[in-house]
N, C-alpha and C positions, 0 to 999 in steps of 0.2 A: 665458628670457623675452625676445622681442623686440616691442619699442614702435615702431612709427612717427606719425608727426605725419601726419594727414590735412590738415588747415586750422588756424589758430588756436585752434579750440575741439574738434577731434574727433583723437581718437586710437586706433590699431589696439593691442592687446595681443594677442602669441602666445604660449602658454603651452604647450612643446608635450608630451607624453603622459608621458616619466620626469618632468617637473617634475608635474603634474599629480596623478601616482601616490606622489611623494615628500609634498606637499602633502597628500596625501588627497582632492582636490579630482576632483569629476564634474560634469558638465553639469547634473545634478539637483541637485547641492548647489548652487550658484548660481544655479539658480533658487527654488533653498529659504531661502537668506540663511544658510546654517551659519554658526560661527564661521570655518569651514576657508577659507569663500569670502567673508568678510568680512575674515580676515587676510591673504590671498590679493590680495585687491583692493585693501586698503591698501597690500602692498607693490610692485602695481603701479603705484600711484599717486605714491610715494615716488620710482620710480625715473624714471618719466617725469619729476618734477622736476628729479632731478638728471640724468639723460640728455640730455633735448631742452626741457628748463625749461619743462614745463606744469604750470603754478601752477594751483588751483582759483580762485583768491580770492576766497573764499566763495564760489562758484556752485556751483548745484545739479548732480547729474550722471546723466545718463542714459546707462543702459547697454542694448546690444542684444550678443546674442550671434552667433557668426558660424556659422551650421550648416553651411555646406559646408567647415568648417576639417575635415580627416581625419585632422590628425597630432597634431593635442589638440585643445585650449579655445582658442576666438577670439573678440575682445571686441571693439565697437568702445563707448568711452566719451567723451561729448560733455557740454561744458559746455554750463548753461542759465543764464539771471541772470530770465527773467520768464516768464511762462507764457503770450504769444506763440511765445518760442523755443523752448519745450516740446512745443507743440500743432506747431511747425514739425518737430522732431525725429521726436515720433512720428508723422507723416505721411509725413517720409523714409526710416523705416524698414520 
């Protein structure tokens, strides 16, 4: 898995295709919410903490997937705190 920090609040996850497979984890399962890709997402989120110290603190999170990723799952996940920031998200996605 590799995390890069976009901005303060937005973050790239690469997940790429043996992790993926080890996981269990497909493009449809994460768009499905399994538990594969909700356990999957927690422990990207864990690591981003301790990697590059992106804390949620309590903020909501919005995720877009990255489709032209070809070597696995590409995520990028962006904090929201109001739904301003939300409606601005899903506009730049």
């Amino acid at each position: 898995m590799k995390i890069e920090r976009i901005n303060a609040n937005k973050i790239k996850v690469l997940i790429d295709d043996d992790e993926a497979r080890e996981w269990n984890i497909t493009p449809k399962k994460i768009t499905q919410n399994t538990p594969e890709a909700q356990q999957m997402f927690r422990r990207a989120i864990n690591v981003a903490k301790e990697s590059i110290d992106f804390s949620i603190d309590g903020a909501k999170l919005f995720v877009e997937t990255i489709p032209f990723y070809t070597d696995g799952i590409g995520m990028l996940i962006t904090k929201v705190y109001n739904d301003n920031e939300l409606k601005e998200a899903v506009n730049n996605c």
